[in-house]
Every structure is written in C-alpha cells, then in structure tokens.
N, C-alpha and C positions, 0 to 999 in steps of 0.2 A: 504494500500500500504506500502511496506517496506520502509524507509531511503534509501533516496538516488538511487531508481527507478520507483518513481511516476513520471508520465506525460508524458509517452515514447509513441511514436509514430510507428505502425505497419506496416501502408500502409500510404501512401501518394504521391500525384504526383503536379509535376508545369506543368504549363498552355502548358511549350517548347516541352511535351511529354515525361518528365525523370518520371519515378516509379520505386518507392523501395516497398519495403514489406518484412516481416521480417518472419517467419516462425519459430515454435518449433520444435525441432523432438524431441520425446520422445519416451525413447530407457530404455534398463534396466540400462544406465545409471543414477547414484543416483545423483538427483540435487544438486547443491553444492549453498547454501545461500551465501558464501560468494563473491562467483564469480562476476564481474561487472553486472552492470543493460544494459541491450540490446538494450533497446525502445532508445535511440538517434542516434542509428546507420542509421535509416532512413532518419532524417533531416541531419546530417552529408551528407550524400552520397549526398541529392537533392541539398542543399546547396555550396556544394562545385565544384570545376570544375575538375575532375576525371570521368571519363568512367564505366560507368560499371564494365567492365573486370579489369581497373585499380582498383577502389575499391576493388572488390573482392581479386585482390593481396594483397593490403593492409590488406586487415584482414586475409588474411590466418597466416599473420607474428604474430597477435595476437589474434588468436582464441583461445589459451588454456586458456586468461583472463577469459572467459565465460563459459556457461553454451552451449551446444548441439542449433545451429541454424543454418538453409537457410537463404540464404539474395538473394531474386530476384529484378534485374533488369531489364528494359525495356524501351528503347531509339529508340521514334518514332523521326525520319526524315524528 
C-alpha cells in the first residue's frame, strides 16, 4: 500500500440504511500518484450528517484533488 492511502474503505453501510461505495472509473486518463488517497471518503460521508446529494456537492468543489471516481449513495427510509 502507498503512504498515506492504506486502510480506505470502499463500501460500507450503518445499521440506519446510509451506503456509500466508492467506484474507479478508468478512463485513458493517466493516474496521477500524487493525487489524495480516496478510501476515507466512505466513512466520511456515513459518519457524518450530510445527505447524499449534499455530499456529492461537497466533493464536486474538490474533485480535481483526486484521481477519476463515482461515489454512490443510498439512503433507505
């Protein structure tokens, strides 16, 4: 595992019905090593009290930090 993106988290869900899931797209875009590590963006989102759709805003503002990703959501009621 590289420094500083070992232990990231892909899928995950709490008991309340929130899942995240993290998704590569791989594209002829050339991965960029320096780019941040992705794997915490999952417990972020379950962890935190934002919506779905709100997350999703939030990282659109910082998507160019990373490397090519889907971030799915799914909020059972």
């Amino acid at each position: 595992m590289e420094p500083g993106k070992e232990g990231g988290t892909w899928l995950a869900m709490k008991k309340a019905g929130k899942i995240g899931t993290l998704l590569n797209i791989f594209t002829d875009v050339p991965q960029c090593p320096e780019k941040l590590g992705r794997g915490f963006l999952v417990n972020e989102f379950l962890l935190g009290n934002l919506t779905g759709y709100q997350y999703g805003k939030s990282l659109q503002a910082k998507a160019h930090l990373y490397n090519p990703f889907n971030f799915v959501t799914i909020e059972v009621q």
